[in-house]
N, CA, C and O atoms as a Maestro MAE file, in Angstrom:
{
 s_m_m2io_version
 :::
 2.0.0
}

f_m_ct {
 s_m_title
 :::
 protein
 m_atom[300] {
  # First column is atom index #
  i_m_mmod_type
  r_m_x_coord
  r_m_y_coord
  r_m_z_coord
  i_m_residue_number
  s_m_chain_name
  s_m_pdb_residue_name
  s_m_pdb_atom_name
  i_m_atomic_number
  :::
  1 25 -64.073 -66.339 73.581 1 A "UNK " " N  " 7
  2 3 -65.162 -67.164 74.045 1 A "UNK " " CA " 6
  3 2 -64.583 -68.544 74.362 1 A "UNK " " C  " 6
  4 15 -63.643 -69.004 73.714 1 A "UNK " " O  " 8
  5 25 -65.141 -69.166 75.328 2 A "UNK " " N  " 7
  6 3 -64.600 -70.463 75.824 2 A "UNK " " CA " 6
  7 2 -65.835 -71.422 76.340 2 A "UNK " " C  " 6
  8 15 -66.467 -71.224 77.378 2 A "UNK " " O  " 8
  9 25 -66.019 -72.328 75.560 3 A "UNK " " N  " 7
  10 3 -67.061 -73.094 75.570 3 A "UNK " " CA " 6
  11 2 -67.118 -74.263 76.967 3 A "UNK " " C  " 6
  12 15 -66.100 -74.717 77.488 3 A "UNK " " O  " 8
  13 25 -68.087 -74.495 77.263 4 A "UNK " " N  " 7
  14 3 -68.298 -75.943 78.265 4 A "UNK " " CA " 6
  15 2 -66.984 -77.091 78.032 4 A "UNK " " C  " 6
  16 15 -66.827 -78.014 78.832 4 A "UNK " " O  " 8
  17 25 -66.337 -76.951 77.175 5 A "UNK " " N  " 7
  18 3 -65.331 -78.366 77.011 5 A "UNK " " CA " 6
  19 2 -63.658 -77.586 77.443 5 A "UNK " " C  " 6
  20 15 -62.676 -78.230 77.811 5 A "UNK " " O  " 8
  21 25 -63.712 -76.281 77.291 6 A "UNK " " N  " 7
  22 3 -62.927 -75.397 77.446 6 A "UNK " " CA " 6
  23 2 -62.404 -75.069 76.116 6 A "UNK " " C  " 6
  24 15 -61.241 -74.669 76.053 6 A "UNK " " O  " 8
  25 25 -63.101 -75.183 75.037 7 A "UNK " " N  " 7
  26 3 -62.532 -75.103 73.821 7 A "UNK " " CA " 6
  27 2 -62.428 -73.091 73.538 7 A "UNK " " C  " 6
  28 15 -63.500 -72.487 73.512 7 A "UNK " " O  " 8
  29 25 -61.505 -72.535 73.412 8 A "UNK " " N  " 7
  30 3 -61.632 -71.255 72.922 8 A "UNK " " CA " 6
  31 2 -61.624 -71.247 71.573 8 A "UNK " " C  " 6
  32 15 -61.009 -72.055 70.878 8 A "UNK " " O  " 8
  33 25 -62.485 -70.094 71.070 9 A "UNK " " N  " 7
  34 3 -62.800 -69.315 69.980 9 A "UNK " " CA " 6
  35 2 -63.116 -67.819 69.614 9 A "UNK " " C  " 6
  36 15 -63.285 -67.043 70.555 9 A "UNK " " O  " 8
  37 25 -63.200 -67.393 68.449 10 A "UNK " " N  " 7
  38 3 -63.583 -65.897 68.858 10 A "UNK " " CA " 6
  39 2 -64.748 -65.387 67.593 10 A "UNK " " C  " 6
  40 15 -64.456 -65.468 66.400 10 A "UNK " " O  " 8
  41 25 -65.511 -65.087 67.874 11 A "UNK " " N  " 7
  42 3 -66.774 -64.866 67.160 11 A "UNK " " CA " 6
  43 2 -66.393 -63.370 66.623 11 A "UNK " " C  " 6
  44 15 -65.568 -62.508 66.925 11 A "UNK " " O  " 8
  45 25 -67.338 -63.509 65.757 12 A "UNK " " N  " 7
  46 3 -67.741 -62.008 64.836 12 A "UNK " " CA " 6
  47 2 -68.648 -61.115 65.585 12 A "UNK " " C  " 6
  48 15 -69.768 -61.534 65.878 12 A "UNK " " O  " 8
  49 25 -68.227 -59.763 65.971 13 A "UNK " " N  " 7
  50 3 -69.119 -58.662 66.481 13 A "UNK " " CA " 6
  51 2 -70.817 -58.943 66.284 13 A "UNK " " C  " 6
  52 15 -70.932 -59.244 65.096 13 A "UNK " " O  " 8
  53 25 -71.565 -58.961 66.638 14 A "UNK " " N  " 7
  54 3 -72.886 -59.246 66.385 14 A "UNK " " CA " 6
  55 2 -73.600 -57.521 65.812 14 A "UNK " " C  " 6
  56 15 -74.698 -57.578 65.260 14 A "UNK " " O  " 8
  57 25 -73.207 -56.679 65.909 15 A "UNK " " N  " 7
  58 3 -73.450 -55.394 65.337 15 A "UNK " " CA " 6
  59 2 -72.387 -54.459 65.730 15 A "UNK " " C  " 6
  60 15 -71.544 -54.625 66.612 15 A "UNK " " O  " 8
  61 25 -72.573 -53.294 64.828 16 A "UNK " " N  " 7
  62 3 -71.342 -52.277 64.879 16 A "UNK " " CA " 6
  63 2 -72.287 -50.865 64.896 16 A "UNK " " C  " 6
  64 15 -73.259 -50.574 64.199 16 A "UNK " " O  " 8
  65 25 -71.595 -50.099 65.990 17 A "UNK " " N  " 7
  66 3 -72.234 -48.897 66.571 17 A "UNK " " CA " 6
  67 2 -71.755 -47.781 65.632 17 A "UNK " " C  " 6
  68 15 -70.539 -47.724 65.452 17 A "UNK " " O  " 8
  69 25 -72.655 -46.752 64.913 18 A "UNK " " N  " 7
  70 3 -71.453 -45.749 64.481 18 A "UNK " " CA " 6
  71 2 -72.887 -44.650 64.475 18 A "UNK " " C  " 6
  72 15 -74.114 -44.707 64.395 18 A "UNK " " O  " 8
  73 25 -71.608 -43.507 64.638 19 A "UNK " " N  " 7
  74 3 -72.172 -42.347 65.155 19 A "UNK " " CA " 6
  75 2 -71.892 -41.703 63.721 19 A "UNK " " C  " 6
  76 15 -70.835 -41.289 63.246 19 A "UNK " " O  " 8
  77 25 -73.561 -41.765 63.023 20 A "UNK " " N  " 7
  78 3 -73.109 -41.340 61.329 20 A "UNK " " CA " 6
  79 2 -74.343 -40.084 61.325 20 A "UNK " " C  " 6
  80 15 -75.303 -40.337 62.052 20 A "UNK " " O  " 8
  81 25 -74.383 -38.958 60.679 21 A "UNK " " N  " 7
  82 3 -75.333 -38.071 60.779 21 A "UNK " " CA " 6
  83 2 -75.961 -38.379 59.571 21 A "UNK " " C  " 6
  84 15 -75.129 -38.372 58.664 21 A "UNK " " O  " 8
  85 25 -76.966 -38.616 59.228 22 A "UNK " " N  " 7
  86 3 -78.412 -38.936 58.053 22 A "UNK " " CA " 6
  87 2 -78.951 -37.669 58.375 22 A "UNK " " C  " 6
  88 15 -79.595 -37.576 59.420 22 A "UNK " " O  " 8
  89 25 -78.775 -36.535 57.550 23 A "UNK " " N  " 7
  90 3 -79.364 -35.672 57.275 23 A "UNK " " CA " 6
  91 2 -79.085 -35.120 55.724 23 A "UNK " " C  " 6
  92 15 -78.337 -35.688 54.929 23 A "UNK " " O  " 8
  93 25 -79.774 -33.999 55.474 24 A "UNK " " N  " 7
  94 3 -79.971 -33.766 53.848 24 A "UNK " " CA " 6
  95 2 -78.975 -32.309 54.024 24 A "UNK " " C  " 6
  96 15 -78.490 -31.938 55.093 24 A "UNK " " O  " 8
  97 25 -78.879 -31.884 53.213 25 A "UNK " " N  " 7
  98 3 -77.583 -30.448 52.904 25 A "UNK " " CA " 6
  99 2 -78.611 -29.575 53.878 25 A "UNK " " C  " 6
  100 15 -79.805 -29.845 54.006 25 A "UNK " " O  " 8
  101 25 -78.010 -28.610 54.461 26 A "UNK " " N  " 7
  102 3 -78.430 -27.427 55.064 26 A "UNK " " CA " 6
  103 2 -79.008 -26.311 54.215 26 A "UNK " " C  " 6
  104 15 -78.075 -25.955 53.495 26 A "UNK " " O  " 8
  105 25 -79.852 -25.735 53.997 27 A "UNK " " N  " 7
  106 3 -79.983 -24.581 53.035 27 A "UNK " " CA " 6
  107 2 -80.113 -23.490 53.428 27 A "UNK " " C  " 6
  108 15 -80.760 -23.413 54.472 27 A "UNK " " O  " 8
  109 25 -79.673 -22.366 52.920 28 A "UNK " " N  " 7
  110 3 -79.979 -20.929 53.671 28 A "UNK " " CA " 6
  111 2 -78.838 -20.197 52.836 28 A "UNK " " C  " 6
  112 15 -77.936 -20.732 52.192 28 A "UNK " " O  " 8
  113 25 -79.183 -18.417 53.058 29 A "UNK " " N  " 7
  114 3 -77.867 -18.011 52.468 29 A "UNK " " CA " 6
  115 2 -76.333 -18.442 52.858 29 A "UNK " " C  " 6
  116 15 -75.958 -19.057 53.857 29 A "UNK " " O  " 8
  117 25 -75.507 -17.895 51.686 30 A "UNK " " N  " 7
  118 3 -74.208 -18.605 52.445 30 A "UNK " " CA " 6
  119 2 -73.820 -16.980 52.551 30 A "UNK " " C  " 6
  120 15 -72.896 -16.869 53.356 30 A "UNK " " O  " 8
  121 25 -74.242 -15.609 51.974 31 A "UNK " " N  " 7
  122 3 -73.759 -14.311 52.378 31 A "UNK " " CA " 6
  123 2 -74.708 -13.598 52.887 31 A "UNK " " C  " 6
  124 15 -75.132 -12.671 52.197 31 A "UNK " " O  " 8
  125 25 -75.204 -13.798 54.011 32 A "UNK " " N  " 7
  126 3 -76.534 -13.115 55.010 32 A "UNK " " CA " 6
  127 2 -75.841 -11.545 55.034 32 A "UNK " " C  " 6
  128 15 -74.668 -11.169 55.051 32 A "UNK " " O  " 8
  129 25 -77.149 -10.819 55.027 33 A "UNK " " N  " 7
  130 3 -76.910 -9.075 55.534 33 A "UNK " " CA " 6
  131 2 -76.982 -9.471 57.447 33 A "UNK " " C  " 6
  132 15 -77.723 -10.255 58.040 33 A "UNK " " O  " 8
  133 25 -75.889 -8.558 57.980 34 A "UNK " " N  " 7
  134 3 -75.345 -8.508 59.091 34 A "UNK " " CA " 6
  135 2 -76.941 -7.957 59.648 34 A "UNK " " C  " 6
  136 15 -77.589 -7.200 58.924 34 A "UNK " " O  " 8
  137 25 -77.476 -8.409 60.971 35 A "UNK " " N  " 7
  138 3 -78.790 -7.611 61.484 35 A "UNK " " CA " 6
  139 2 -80.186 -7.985 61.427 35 A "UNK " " C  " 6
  140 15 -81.052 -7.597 62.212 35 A "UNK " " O  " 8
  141 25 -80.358 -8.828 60.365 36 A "UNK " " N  " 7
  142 3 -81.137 -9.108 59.576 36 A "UNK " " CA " 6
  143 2 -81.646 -10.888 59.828 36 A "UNK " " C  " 6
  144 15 -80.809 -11.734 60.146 36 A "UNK " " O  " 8
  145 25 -82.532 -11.091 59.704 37 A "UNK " " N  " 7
  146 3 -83.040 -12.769 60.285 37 A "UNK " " CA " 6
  147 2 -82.899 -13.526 58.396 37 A "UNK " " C  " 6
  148 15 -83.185 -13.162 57.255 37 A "UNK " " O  " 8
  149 25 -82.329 -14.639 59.029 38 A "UNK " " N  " 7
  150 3 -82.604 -15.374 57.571 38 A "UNK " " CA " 6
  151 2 -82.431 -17.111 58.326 38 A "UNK " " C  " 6
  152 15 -82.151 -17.712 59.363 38 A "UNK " " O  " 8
  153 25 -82.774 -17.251 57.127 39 A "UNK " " N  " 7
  154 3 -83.456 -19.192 57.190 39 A "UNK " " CA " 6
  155 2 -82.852 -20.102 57.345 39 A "UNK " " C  " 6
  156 15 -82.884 -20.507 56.183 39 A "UNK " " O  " 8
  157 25 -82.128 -21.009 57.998 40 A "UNK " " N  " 7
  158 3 -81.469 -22.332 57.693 40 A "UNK " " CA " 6
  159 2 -82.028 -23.410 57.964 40 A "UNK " " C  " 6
  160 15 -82.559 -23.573 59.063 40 A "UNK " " O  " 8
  161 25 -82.019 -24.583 56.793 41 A "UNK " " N  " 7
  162 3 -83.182 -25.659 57.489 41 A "UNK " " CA " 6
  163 2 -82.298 -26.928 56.481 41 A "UNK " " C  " 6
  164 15 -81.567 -26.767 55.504 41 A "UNK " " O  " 8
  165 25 -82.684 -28.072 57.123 42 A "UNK " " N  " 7
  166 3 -82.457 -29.700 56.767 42 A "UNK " " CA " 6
  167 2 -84.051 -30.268 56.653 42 A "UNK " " C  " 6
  168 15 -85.055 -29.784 57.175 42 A "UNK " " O  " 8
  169 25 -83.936 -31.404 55.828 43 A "UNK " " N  " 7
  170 3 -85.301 -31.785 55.558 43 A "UNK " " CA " 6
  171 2 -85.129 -32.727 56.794 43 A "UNK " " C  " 6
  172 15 -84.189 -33.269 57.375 43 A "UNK " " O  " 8
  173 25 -87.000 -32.637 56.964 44 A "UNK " " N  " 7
  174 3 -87.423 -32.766 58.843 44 A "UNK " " CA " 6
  175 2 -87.004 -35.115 58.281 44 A "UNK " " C  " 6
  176 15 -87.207 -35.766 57.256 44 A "UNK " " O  " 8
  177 25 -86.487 -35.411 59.472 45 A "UNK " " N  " 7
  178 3 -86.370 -36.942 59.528 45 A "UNK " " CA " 6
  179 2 -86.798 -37.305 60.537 45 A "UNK " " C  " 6
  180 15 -86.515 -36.954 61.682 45 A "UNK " " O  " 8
  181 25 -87.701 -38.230 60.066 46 A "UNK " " N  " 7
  182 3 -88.834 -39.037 61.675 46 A "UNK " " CA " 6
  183 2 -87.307 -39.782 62.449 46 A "UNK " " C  " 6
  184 15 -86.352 -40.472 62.092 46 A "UNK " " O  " 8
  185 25 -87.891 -39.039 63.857 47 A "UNK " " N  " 7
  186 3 -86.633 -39.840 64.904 47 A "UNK " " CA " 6
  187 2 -85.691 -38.829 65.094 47 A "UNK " " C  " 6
  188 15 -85.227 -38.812 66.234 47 A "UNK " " O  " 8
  189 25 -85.370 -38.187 64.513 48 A "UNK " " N  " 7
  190 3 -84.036 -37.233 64.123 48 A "UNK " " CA " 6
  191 2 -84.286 -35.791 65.247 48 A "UNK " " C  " 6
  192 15 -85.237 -35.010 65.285 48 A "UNK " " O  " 8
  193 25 -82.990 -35.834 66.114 49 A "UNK " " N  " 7
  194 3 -83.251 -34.269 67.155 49 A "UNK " " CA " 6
  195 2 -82.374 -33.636 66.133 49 A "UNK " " C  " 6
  196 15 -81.902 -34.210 65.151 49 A "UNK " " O  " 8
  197 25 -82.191 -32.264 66.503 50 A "UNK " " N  " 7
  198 3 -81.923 -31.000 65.975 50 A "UNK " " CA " 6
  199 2 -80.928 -30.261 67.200 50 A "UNK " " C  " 6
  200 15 -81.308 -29.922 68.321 50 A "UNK " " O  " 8
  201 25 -79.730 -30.145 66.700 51 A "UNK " " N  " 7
  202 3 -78.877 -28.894 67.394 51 A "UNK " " CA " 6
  203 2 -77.855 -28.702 66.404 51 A "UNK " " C  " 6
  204 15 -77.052 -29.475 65.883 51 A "UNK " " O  " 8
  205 25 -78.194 -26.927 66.218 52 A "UNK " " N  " 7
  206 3 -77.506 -26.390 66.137 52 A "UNK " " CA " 6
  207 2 -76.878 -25.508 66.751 52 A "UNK " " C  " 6
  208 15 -77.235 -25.024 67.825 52 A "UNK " " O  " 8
  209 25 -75.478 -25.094 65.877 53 A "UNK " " N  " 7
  210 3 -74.342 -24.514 66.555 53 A "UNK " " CA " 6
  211 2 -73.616 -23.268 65.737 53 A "UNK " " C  " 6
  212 15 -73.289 -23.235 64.550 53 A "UNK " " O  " 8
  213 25 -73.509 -22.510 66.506 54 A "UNK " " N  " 7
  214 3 -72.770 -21.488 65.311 54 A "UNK " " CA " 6
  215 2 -72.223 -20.337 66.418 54 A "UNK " " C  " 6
  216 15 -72.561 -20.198 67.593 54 A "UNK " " O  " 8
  217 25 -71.345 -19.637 65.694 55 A "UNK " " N  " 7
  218 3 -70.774 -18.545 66.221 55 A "UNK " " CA " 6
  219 2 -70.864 -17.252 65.137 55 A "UNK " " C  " 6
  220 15 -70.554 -17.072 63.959 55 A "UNK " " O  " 8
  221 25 -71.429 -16.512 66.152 56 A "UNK " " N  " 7
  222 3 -71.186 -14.610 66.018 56 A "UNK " " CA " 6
  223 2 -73.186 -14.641 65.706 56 A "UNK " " C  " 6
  224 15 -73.620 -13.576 65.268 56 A "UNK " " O  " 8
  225 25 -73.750 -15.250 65.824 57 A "UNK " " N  " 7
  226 3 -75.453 -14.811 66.004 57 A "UNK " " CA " 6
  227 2 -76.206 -15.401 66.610 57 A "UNK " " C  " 6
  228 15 -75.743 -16.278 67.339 57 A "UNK " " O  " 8
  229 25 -77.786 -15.179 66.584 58 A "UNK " " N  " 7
  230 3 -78.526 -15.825 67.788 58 A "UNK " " CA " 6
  231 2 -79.330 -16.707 66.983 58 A "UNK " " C  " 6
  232 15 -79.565 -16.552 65.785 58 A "UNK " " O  " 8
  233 25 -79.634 -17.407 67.536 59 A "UNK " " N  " 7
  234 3 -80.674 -18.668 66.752 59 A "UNK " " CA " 6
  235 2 -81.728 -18.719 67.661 59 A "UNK " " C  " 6
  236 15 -81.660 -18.711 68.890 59 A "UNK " " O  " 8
  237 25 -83.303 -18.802 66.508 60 A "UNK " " N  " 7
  238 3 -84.123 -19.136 67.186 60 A "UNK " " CA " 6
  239 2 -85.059 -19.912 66.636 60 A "UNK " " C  " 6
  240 15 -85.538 -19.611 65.543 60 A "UNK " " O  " 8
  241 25 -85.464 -21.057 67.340 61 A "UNK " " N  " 7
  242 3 -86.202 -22.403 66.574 61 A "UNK " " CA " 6
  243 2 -85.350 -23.794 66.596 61 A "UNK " " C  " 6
  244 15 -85.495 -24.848 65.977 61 A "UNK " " O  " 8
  245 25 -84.272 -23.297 67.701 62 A "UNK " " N  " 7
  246 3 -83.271 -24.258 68.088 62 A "UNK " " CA " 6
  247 2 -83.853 -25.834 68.686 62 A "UNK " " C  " 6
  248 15 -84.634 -25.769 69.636 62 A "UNK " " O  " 8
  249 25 -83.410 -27.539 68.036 63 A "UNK " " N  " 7
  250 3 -84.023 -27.975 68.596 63 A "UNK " " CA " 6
  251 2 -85.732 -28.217 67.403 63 A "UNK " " C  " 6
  252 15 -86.739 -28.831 67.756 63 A "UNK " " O  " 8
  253 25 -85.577 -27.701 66.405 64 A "UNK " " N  " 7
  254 3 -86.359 -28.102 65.363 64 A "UNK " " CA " 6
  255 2 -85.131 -27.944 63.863 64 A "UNK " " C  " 6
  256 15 -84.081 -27.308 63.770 64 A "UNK " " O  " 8
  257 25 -85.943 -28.935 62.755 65 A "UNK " " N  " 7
  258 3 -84.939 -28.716 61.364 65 A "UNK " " CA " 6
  259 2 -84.834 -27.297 60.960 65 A "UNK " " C  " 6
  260 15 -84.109 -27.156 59.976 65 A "UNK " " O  " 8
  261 25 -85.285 -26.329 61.374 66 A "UNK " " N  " 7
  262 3 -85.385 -25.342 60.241 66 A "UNK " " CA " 6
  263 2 -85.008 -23.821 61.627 66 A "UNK " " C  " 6
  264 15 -85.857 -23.639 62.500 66 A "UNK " " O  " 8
  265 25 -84.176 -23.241 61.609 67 A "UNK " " N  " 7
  266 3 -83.914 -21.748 62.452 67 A "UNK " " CA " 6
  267 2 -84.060 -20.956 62.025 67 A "UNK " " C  " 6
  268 15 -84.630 -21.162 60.954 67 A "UNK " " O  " 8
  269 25 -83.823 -19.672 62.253 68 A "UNK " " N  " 7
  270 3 -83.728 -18.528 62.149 68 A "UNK " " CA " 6
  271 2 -82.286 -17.875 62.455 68 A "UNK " " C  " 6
  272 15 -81.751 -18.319 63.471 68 A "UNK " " O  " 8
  273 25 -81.843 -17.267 62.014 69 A "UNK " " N  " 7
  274 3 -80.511 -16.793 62.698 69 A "UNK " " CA " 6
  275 2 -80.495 -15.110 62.315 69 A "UNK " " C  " 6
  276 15 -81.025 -14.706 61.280 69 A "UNK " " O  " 8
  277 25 -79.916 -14.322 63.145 70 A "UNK " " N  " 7
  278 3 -79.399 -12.953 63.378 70 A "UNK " " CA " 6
  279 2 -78.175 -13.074 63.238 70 A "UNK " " C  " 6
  280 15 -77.714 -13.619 64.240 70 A "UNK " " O  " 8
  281 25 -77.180 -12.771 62.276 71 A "UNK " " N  " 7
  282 3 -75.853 -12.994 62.635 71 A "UNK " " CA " 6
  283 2 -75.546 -10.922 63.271 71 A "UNK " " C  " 6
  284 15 -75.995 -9.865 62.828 71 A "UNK " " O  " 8
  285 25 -74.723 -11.204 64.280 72 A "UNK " " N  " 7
  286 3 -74.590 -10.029 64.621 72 A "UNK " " CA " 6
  287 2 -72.718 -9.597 64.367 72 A "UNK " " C  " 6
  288 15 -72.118 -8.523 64.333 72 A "UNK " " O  " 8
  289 25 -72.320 -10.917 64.241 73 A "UNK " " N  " 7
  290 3 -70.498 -10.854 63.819 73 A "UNK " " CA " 6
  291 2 -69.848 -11.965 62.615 73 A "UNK " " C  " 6
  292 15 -69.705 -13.187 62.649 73 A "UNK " " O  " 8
  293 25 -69.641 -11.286 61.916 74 A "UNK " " N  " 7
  294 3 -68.915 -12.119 60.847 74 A "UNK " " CA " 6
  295 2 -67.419 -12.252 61.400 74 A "UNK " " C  " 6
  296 15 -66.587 -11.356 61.537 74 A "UNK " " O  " 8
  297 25 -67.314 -13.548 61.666 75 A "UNK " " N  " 7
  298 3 -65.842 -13.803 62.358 75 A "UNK " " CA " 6
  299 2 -64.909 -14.276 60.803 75 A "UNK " " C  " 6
  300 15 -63.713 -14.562 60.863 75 A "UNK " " O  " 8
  :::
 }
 m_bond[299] {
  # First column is bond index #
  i_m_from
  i_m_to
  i_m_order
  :::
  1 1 2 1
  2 2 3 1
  3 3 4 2
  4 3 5 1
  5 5 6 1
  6 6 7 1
  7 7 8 2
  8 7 9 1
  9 9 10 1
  10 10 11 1
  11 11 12 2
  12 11 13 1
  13 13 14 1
  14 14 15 1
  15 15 16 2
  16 15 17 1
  17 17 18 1
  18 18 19 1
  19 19 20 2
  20 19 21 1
  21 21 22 1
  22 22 23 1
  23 23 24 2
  24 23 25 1
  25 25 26 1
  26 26 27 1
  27 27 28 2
  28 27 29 1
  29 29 30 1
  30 30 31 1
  31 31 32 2
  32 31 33 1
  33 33 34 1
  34 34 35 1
  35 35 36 2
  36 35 37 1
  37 37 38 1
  38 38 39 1
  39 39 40 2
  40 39 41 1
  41 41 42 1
  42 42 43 1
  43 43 44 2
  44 43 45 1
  45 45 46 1
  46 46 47 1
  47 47 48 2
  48 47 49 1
  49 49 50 1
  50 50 51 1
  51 51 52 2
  52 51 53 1
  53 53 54 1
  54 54 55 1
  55 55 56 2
  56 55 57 1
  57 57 58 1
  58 58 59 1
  59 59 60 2
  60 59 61 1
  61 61 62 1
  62 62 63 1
  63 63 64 2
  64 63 65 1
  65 65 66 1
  66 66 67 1
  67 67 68 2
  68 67 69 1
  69 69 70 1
  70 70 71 1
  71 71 72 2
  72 71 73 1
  73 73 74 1
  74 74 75 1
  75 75 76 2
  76 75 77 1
  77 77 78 1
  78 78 79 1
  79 79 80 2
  80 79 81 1
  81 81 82 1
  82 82 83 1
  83 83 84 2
  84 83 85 1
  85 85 86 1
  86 86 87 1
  87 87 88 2
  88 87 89 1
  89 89 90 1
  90 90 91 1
  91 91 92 2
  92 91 93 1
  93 93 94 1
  94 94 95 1
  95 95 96 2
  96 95 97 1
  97 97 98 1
  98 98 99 1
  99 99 100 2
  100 99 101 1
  101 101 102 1
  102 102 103 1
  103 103 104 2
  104 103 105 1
  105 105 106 1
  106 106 107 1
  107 107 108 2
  108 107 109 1
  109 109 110 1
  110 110 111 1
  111 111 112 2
  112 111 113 1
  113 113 114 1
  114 114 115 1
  115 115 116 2
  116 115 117 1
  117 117 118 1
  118 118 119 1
  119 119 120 2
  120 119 121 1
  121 121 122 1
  122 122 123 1
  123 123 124 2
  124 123 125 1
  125 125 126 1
  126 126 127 1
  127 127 128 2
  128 127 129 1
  129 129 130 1
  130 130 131 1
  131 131 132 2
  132 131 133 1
  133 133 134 1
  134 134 135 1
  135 135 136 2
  136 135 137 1
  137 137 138 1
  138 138 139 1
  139 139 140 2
  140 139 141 1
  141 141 142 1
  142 142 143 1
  143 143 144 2
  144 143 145 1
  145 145 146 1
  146 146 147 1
  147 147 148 2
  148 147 149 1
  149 149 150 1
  150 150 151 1
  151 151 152 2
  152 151 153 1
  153 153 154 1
  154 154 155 1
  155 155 156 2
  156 155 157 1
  157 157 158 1
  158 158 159 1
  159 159 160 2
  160 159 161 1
  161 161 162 1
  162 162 163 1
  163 163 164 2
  164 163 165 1
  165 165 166 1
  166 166 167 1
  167 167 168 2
  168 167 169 1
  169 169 170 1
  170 170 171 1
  171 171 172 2
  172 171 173 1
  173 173 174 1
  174 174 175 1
  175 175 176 2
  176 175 177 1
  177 177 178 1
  178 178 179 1
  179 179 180 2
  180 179 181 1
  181 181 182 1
  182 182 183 1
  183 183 184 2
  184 183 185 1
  185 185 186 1
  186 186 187 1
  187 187 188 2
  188 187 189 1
  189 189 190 1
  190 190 191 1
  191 191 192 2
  192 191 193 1
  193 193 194 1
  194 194 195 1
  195 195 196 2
  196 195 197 1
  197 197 198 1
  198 198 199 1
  199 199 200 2
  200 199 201 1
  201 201 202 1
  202 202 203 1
  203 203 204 2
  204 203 205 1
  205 205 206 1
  206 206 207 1
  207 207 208 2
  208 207 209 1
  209 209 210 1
  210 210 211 1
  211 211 212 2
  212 211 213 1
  213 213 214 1
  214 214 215 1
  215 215 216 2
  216 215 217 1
  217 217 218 1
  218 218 219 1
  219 219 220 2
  220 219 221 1
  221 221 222 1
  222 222 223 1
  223 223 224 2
  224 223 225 1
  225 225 226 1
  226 226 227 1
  227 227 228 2
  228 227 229 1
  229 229 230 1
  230 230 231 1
  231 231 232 2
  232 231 233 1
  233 233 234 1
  234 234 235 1
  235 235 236 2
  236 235 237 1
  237 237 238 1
  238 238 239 1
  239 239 240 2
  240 239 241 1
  241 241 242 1
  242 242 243 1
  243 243 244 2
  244 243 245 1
  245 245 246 1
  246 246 247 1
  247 247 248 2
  248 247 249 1
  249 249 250 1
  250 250 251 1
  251 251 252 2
  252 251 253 1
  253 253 254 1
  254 254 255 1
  255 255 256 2
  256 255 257 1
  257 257 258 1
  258 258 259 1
  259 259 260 2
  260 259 261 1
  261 261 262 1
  262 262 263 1
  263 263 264 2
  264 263 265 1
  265 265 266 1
  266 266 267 1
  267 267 268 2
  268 267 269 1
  269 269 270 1
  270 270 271 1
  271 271 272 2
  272 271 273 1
  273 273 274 1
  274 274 275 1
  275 275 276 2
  276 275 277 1
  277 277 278 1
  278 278 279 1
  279 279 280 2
  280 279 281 1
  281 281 282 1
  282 282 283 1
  283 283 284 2
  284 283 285 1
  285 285 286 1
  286 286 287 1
  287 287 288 2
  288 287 289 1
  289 289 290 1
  290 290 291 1
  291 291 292 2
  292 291 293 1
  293 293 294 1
  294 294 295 1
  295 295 296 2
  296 295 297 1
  297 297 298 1
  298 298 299 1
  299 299 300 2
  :::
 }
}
């Protein structure tokens, strides 16, 4: 920064950006039967979107805290 007199200085960040996830533990089984629908959910946070991600099943309720999942492959 360089003021009207030409004096330079350098100021303190006025805020700091961080990309931190605020959510609560995931719950659901951790050994699902292959075929079969079961539950995974985070407690709901005002403001807060929802994506999940996973590999070898289908999810449905994607885009809210709480899914459904089919796992069809245990990788």
């Amino acid at each position: 920064v360089t003021d009207a007199n030409g004096c330079q200085g350098v100021s303190n960040t006025p805020f700091v950006v961080s990309n931190t996830v605020n959510t609560s533990a995931i719950t659901g089984p951790i050994n699902p039967v292959m075929f079969q629908s079961v539950n995974y959910s985070v407690l709901p946070a005002v403001g807060s979107t929802y994506n999940w991600t996973l590999v070898g099943g289908t999810i449905s309720g994607q885009g809210t805290n709480s899914i459904d999942v089919v796992w069809n492959n245990f990788l």
